[in-house]
ZALO-539098 format. One record per residue: z, y, x of N, C-alpha, C in turn. Coordinates in steps of 0.001 Angstrom, whole numbers, padded with zeros to 6 digits, always signed. Layout:
N
ZYXZYXZYX;...
This chain:
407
+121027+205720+064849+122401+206217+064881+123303+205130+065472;+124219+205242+066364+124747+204770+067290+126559+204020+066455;+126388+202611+066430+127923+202153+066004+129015+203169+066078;+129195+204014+067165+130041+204897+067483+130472+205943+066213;+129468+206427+065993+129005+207959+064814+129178+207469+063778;+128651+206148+063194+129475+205104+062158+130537+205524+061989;+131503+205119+062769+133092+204957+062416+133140+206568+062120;+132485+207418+062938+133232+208949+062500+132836+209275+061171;+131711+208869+060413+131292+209253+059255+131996+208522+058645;+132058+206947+058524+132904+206217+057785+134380+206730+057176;+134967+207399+058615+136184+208133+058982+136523+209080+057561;+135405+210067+057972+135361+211559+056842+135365+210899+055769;+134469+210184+055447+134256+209910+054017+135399+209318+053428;+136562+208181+054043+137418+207293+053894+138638+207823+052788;+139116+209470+053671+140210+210251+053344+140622+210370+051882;+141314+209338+051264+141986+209753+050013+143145+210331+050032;+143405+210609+048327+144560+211758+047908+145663+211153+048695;+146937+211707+049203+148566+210983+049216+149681+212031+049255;+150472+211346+048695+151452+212505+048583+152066+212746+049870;+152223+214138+050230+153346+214197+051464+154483+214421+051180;+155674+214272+052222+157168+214758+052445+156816+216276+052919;+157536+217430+052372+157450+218577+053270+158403+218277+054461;+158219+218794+055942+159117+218590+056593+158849+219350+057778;+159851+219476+058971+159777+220563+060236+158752+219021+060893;+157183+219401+062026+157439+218748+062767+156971+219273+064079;+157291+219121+065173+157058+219114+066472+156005+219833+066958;+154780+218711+067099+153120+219077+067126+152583+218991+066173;+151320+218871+066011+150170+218377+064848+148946+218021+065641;+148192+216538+065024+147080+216691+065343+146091+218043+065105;+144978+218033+066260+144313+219116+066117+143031+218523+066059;+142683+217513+066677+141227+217229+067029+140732+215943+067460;+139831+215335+067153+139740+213686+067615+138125+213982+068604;+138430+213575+069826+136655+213734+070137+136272+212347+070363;+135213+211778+069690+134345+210690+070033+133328+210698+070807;+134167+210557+072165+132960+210711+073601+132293+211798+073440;+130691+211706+073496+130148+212996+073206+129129+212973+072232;+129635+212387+070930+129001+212024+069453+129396+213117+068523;+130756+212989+068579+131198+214373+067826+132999+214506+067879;+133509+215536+066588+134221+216066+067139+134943+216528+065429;+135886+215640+064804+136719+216100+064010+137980+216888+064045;+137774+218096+063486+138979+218949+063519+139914+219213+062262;+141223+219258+062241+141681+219415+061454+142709+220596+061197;+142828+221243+060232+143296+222553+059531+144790+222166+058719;+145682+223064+058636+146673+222640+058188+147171+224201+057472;+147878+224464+056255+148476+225287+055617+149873+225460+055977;+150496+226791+055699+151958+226659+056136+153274+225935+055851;+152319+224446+054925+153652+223582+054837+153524+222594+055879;+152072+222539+056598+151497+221337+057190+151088+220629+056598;+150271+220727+055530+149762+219948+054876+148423+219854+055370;+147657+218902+055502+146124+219344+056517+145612+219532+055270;+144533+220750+055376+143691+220867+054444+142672+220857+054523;+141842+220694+055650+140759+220625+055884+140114+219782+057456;+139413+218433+057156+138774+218082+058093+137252+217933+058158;+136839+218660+059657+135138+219026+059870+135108+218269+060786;+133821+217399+060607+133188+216502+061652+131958+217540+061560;+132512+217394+063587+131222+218418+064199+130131+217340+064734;+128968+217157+064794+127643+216501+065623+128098+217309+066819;+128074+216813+068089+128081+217296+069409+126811+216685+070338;+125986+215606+069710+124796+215476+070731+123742+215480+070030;+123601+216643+068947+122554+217701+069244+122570+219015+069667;+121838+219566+070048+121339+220981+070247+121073+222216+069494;+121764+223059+068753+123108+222885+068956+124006+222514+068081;+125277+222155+068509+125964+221447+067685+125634+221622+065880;+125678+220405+065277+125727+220820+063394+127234+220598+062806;+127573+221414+062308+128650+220674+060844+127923+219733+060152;+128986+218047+060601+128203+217171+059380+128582+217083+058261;+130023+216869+057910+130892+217188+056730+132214+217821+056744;+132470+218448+055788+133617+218742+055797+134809+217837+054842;+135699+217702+054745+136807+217273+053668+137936+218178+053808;+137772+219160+052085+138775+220219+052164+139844+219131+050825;+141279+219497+051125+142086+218830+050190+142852+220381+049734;+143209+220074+048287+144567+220955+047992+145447+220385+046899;+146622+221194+047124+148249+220438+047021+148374+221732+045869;+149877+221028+045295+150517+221747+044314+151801+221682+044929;+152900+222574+044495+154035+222679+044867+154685+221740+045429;+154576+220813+045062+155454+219228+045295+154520+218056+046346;+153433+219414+047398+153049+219060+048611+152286+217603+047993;+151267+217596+046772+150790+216404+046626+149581+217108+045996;+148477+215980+046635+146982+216628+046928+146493+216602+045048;+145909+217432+044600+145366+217428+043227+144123+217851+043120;+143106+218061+044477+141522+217839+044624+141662+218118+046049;+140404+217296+046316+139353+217001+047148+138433+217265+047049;+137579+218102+048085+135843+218257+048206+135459+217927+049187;+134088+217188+049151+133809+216687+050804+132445+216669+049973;+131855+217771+051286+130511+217926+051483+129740+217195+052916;+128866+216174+052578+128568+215549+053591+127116+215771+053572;+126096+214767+054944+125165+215064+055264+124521+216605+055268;+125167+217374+055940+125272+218978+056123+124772+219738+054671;+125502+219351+053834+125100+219729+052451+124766+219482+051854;+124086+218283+051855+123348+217527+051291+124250+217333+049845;+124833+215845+050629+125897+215307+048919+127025+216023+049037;+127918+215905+048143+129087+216470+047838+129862+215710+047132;+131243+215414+047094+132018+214462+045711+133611+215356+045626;+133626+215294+044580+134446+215883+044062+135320+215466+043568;+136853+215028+043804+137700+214523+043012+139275+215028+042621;+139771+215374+041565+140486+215838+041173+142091+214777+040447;+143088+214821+040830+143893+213846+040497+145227+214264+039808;+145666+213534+039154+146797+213560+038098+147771+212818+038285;+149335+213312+037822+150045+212724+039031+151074+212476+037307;+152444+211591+037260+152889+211259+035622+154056+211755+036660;+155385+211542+035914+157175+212374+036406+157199+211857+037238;+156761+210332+037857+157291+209697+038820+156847+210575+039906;+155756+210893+039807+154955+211004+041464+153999+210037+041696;+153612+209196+040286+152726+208186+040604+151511+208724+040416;+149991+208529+040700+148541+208714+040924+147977+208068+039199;+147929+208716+038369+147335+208263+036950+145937+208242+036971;+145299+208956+037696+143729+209558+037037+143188+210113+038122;+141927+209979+038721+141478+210335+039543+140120+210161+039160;+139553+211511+038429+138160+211820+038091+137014+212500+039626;+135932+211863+039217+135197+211967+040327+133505+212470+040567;+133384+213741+040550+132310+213741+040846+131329+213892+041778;+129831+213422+041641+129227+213268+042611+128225+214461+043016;+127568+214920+043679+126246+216157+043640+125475+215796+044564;+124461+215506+044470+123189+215773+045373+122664+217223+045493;+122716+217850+046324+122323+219146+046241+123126+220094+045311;+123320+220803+043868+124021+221353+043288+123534+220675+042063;+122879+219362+042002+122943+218683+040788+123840+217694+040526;+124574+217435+039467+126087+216379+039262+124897+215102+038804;+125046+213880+039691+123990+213118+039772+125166+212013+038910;+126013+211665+039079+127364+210968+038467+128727+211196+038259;+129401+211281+037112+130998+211346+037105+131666+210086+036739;+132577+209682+037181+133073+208779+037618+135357+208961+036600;+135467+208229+036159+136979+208167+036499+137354+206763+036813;+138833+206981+037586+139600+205844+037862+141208+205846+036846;+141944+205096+036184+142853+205574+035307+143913+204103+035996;+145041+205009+036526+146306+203574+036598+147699+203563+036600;+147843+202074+035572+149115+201931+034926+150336+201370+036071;+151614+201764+035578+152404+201248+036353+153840+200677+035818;+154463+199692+036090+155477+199082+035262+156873+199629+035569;+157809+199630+035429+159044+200563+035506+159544+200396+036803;+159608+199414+037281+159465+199303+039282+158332+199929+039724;+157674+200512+039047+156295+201521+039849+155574+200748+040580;+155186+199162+039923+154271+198689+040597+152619+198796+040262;+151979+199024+040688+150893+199537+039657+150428+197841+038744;+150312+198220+037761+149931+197186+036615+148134+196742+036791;+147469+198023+036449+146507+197941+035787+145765+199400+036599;+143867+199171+037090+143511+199956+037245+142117+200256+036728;+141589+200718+035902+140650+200965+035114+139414+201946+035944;+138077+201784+035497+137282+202638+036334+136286+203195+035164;+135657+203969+034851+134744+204660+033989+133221+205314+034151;+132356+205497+033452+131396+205864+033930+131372+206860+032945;+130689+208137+032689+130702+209187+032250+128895+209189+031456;+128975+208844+030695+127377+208370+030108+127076+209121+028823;+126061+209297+028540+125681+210247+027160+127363+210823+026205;+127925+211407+027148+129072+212180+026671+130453+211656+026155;+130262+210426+027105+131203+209640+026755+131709+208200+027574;+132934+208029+027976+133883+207596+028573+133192+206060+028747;+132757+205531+029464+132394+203769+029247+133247+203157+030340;+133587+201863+029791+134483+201308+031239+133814+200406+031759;+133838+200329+033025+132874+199813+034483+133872+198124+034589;+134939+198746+034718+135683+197395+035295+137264+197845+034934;+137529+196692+035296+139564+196588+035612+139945+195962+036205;+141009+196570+036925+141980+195172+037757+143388+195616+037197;+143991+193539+037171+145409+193397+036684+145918+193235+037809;+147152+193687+037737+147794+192700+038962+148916+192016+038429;+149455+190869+039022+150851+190436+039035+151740+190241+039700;+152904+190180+039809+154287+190606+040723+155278+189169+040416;+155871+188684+041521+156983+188526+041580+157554+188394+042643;+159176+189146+042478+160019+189648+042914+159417+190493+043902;+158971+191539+043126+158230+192607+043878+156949+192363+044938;+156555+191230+044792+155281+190885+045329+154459+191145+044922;+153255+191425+045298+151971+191279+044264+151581+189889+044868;+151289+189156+043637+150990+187502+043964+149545+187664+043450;+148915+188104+042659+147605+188328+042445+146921+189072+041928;+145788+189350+041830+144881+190349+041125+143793+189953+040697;+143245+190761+039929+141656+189685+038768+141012+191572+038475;+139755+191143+038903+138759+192298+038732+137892+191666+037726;+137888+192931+036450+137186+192405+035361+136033+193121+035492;+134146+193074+035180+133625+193604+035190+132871+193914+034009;+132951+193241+033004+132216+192882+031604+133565+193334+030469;+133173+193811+029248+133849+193408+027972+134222+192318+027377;+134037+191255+028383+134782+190013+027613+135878+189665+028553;+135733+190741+029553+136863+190343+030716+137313+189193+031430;+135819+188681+031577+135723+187684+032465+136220+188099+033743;+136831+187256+034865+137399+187806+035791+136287+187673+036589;+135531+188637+037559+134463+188396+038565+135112+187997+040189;+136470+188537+040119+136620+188387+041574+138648+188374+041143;+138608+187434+041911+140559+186667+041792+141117+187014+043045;+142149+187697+043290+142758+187330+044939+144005+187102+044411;+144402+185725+045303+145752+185079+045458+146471+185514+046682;+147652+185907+046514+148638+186354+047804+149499+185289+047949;+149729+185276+049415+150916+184362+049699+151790+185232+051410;+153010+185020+050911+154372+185455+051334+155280+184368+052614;+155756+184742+053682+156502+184195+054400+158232+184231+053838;+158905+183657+054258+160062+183894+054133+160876+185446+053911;+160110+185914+055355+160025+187788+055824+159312+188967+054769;+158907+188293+053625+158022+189030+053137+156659+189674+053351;+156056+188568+054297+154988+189143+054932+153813+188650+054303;+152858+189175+053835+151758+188549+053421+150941+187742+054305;+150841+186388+054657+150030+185251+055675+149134+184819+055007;+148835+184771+053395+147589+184820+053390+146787+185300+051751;+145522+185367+052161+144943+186383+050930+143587+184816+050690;+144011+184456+049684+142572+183385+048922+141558+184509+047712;+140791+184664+048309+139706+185493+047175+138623+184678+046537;+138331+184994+045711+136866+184078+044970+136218+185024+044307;+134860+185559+044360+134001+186285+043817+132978+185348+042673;+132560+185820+041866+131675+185191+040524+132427+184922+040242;+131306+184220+038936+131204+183947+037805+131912+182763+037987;+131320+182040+038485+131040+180605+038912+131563+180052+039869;+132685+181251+040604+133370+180403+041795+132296+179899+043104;+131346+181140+043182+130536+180725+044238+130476+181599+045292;+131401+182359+045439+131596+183179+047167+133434+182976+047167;+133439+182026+048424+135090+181832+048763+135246+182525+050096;+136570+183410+050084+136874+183827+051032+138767+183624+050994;+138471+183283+052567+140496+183169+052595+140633+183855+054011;+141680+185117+053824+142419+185236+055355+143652+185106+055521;+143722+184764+056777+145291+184139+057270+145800+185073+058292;+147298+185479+057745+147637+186769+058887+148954+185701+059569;+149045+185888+060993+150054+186012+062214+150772+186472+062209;+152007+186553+062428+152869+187562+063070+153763+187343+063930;+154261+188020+064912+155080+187812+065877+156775+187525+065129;+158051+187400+066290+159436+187337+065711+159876+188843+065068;+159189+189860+065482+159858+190955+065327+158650+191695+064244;+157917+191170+063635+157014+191226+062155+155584+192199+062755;+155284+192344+063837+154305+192424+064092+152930+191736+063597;+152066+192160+063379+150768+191262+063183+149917+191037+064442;+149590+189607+064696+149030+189478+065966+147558+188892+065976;+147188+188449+064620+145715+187987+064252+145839+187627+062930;+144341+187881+062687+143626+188254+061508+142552+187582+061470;+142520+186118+060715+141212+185423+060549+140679+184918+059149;+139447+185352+059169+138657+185499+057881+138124+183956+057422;+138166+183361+056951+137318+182050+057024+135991+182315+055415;+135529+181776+055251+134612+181853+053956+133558+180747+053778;+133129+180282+052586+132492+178986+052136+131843+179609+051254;+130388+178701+050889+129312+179252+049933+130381+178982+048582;+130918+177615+047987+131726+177129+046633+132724+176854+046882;+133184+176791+045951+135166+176620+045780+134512+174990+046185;+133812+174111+045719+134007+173015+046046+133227+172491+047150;+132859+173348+048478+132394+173046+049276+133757+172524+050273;+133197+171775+051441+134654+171633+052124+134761+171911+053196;+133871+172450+053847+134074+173289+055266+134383+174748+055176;+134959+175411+055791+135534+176722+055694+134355+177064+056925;+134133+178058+057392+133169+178890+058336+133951+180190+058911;+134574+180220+059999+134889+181404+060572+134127+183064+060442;+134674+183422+059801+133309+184644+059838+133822+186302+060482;+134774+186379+060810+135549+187394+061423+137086+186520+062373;+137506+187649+063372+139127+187223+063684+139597+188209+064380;+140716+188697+064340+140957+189760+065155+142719+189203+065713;+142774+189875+067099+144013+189894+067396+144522+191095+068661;+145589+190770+068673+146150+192780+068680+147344+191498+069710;+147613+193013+071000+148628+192466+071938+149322+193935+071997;+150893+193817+071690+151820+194690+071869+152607+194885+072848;+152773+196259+073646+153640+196446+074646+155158+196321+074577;+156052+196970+075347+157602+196712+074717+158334+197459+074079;+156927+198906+073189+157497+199615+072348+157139+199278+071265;+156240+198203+071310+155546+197834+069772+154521+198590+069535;+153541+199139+070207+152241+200048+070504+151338+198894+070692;+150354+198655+069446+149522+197526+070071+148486+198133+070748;+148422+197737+072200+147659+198334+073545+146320+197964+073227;+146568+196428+072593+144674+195709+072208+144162+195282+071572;+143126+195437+070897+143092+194630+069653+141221+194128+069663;+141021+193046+069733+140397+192141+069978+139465+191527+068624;+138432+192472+068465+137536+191599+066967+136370+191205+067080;+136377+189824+066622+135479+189034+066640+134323+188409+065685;+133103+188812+065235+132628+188638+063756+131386+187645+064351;+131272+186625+063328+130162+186138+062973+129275+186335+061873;+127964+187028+062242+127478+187245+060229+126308+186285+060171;+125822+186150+059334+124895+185029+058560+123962+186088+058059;+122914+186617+059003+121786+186816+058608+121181+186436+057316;+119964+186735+056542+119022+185822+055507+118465+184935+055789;+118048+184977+057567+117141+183910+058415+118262+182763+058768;+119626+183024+058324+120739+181890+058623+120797+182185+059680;+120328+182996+060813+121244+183135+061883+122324+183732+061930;+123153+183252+063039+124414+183701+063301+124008+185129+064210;+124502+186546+063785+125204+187255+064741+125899+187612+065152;+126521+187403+066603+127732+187297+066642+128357+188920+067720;+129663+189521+067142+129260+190443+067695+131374+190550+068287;+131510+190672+069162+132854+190428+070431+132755+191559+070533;+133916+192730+069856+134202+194001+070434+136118+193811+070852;+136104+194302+072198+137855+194676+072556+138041+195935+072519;+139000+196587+071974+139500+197801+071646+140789+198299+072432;+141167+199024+073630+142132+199405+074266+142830+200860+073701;+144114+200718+073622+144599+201875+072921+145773+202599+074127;+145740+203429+074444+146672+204278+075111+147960+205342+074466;+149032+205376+074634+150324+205951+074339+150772+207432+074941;+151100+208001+073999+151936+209161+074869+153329+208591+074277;+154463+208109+075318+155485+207882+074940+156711+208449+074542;+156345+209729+075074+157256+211078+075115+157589+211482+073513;+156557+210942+072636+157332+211552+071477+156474+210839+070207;+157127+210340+069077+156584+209683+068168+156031+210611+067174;+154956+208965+066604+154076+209053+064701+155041+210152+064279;+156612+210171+064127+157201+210786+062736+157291+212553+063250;+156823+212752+064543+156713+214362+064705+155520+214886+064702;+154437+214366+064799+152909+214539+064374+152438+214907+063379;+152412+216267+062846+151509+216568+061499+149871+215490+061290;+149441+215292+060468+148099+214518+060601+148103+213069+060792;+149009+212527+061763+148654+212182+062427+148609+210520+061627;+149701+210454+060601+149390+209164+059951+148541+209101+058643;+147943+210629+058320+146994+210032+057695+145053+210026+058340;+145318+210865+059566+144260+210047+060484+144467+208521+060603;+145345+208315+061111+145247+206842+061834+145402+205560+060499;+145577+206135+059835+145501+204621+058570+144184+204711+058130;+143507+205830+058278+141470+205128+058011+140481+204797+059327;+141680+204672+060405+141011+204176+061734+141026+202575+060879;+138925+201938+061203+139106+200935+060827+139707+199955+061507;+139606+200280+062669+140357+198906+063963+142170+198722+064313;+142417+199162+063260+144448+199395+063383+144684+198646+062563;+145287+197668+062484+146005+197054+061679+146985+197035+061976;+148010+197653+062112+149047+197747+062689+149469+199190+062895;+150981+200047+062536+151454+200611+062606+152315+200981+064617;+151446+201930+064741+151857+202247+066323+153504+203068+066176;+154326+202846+066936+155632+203727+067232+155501+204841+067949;+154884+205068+068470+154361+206386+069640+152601+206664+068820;+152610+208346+069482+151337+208789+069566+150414+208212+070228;+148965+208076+069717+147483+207048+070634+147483+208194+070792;+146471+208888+072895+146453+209596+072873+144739+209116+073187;+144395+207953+072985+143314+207729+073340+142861+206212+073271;+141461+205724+072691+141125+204740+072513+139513+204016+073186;+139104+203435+073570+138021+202954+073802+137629+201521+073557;+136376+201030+073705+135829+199734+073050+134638+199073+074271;+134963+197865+074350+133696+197324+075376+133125+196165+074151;+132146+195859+074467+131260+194655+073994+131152+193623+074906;+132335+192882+074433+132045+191453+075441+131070+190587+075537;+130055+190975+074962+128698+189925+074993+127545+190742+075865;+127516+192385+075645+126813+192705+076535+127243+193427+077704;+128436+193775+077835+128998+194795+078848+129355+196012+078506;+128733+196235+077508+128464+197862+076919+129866+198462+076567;+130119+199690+077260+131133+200541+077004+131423+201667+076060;+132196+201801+074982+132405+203253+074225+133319+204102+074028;+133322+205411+074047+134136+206179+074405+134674+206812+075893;+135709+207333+075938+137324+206697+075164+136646+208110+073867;+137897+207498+073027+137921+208582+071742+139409+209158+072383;+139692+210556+072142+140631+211120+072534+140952+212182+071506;+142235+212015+071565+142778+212716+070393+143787+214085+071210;+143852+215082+070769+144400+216414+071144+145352+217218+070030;+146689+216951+070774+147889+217679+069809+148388+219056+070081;+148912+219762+069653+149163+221270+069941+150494+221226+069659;+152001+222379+070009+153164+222738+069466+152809+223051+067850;+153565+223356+067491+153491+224144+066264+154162+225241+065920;+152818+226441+066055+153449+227602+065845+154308+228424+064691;+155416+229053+064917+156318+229234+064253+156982+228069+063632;+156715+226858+063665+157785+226185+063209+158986+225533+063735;+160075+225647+063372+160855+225020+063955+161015+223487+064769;+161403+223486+065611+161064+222120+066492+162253+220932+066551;+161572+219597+066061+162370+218864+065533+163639+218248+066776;+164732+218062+066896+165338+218351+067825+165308+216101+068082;+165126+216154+069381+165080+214717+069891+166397+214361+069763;+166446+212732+069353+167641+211842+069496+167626+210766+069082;+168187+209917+069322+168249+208488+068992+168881+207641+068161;+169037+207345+067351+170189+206108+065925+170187+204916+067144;+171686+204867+066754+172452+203631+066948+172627+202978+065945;+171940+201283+065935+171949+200619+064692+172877+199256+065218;+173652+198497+064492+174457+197034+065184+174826+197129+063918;+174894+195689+063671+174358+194545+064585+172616+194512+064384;+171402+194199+064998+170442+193546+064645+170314+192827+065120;+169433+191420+064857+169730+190911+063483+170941+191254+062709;+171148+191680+061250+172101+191975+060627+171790+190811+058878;+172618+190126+058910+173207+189986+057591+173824+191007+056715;+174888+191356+056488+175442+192488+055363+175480+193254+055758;+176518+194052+056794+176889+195515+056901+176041+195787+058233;+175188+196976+057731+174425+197826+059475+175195+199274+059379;+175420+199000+060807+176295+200291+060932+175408+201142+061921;+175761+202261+061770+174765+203375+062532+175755+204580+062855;+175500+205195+064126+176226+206723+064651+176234+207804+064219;+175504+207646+062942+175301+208941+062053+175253+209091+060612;+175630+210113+060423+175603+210154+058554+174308+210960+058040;+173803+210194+057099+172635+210494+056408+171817+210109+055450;+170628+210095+055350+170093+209291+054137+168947+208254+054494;+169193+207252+053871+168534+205775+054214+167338+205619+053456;+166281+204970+053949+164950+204219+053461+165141+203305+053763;+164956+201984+053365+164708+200417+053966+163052+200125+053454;+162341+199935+053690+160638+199286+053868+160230+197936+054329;+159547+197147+053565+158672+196184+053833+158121+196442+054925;+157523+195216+055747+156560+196206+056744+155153+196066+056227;+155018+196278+055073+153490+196428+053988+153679+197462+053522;+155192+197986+053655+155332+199285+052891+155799+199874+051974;+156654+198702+051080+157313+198975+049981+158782+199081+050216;+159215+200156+049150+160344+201125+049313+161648+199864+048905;+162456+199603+049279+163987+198398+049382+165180+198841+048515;+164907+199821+049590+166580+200102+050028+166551+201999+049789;+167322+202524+049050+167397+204245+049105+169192+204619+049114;+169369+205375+049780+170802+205473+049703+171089+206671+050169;+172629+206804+050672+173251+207742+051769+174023+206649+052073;+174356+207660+053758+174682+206824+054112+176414+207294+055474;+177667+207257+054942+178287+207457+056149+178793+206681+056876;+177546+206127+057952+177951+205232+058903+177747+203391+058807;+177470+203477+057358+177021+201870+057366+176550+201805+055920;+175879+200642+056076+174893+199959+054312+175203+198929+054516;+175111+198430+052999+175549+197111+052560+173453+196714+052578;+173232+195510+053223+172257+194757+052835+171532+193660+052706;+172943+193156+052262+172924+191501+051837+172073+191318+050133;+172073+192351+049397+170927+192064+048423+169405+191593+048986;+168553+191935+050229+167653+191911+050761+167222+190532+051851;+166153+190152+051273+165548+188542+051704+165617+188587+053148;+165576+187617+053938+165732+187543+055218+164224+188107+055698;+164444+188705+056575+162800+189402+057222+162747+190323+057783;+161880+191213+058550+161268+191886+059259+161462+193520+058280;+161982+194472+058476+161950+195800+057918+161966+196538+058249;+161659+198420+058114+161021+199674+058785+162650+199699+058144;+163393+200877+058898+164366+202069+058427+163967+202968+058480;+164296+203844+058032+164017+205382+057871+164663+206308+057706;+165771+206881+058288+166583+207126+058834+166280+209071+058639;+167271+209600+057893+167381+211430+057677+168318+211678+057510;+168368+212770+058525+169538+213497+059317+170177+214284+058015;+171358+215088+058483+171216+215946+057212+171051+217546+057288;+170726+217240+058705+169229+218608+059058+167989+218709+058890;+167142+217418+058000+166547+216906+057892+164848+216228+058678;+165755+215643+060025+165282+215118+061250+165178+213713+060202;+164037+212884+061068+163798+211529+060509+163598+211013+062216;+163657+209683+062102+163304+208183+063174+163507+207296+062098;+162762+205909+063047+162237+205098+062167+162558+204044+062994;+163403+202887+062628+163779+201672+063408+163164+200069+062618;+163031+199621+063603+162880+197891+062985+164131+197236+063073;+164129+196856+061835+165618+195984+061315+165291+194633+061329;+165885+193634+061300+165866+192355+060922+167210+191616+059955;+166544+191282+058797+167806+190934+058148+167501+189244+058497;+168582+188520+058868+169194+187288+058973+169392+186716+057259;
């Protein structure tokens, strides 16, 4: 089976629960083809909610369904099961989720089937502190009729950071695996220190880049056999080059692995990404929760990919392109084009804008700032100097999405 067919299975399987916004949009993804490997399609209900994605096999004879992933929603457009039947029937997993007043994810029970036998059930259970940061996430195994716990992770926060996390795997809650976060000025996470065991004997640290305007531009993994060894070892790196819409065009990954025989394999893939500029991510049904289990994105595109491909710089070898296919959307209303006027950026306190409406401010990791209305300007001198998404709704309820910079 070919690296290629990888990523598409990886793909299907990836798709977890998330809540959506109901909203008017434009197009919708319809279809991703991977060269001529196969061929995911996706289904959508009359809110646009996708409910169903089938990865087709296209190079056999004749084509197979390999899996499907059907999702369904409750009123408030937020998914409360999943079924995904994979290896053409083979397995199956099943997961069903629970949501508390906030809208936060409590419980996410899980089962497994080989054939039409339940081979494992599974839960996940998680806490969250009154800023809705998640606290605590618990995992379960379902054993002679009764609830056993597998593991936990804590996390800790400050000033809305997560500064670390500790995965417990035992009842004495020894920590098996620690990750330390660290923060730029901008709020950007530059770097992640992990340690696995008992014993502090698998070290891993990555260090993230970013450009002036909070882009990420590389991603390097380093790792050591002991905390008290003193050479670090490169073992991955990736880096991504952006055009002048902020569409990263390339992204460049580089791995070294350590065989059992101690050899190095080393494996140089470049990844080229193509734009339709004519119309953005925020009018695309699908389309951002396809592209956040693409494994090679690290990075949030401003425009639609209408197409991607990969060479192997060590042997020549070419893949793809993968091409993605959008449609109008029938009967729905069509989101009407236009542009926000934002000044000053860079902004210290007052951003003023050409329109009245309702405000999001975002991390560019993703966390919610800033919520308001808005006629014509925000105060946002409460907010650390750095790199931030707006989010911007009309009060027809049109959205765009700008990069801010607070001074």
């Amino acid at each position: 089976m070919n690296k290629y067919l990888m990523l598409i299975i990886s793909f299907c399987f990836g798709i977890t629960a998330s809540a959506q916004q109901n909203q008017n949009y434009t197009y919708k993804l319809d279809s991703v083809r991977y060269g001529n490997d196969g061929t995911v399609f996706l289904q959508y209900d009359d809110r646009l909610n996708c409910t169903e994605i089938k990865l087709v096999l296209n190079y056999v004879s004749p084509s197979v369904v390999s899996s499907v992933k059907s999702s369904f929603y409750d009123d408030e457009n937020r998914v409360i099961k999943t079924d995904y039947s994979y290896d053409q029937g083979i397995g199956r997993d099943i997961h069903e989720y629970t949501y508390d007043d906030n809208g936060m994810m409590t419980e996410d029970v899980f089962y497994s089937y080989y054939y039409s036998d339940i081979i494992s059930i599974y839960k996940y259970t998680y806490e969250y502190d009154e800023n809705l940061h998640k606290t605590t996430a618990k995992g379960y195994l379902f054993d002679n009729n009764t609830w056993k716990e597998q593991y936990r992770i804590n996390y800790e926060y400050e000033n809305d950071l997560l500064i670390s996390s500790a995965k417990y795997i035992d009842n004495n809650y020894t920590p098996y695996e620690i990750n330390n976060f660290t923060y730029n000025d901008q709020g950007l996470c530059i770097e992640i220190l992990k340690t696995r065991g008992y014993f502090n004997y698998e070290i891993e640290r990555t260090l993230y880049i970013y450009d002036e305007l909070g882009n990420r531009t590389s991603i390097t993994v380093f790792s050591k056999e002991h905390i008290e060894d003193e050479v670090w070892t490169v073992s991955s790196k990736s880096e991504f080059t952006y055009d002048e819409n902020n569409n990263c065009i390339v992204s460049d990954f580089e791995r070294f692995e350590i065989e059992y025989n101690y050899q190095y394999d080393h494996i140089h893939i470049q990844y080229n990404h193509t734009y339709d500029l004519s119309y953005s991510i925020n009018e695309t049904a699908g389309f951002m929760d396809f592209w956040h289990q693409g494994i090679n994105f690290n990075f949030t595109p401003k425009n639609i990919v209408t197409s991607y491909s990969s060479i192997d710089l060590l042997d020549g070898t070419t893949t793809g392109p993968t091409t993605f296919h959008y449609s109008n959307c029938t009967g729905i209303e069509e989101v009407e084009k236009y542009s926000l006027q934002i000044w000053p950026n860079p902004v210290s306190e007052t951003l003023y804008m050409d329109r009245d409406g309702f405000v999001e401010i975002y991390t560019m990791d993703g966390r919610l700032m800033l919520s308001t209305k808005t006629s014509g300007s925000i105060n946002v001198s409460m907010l650390q100097q750095g790199c931030y998404l707006l989010k911007f709704f009309s009060e027809n309820g049109n959205q765009i999405i700008q990069k801010i910079i607070i001074s």
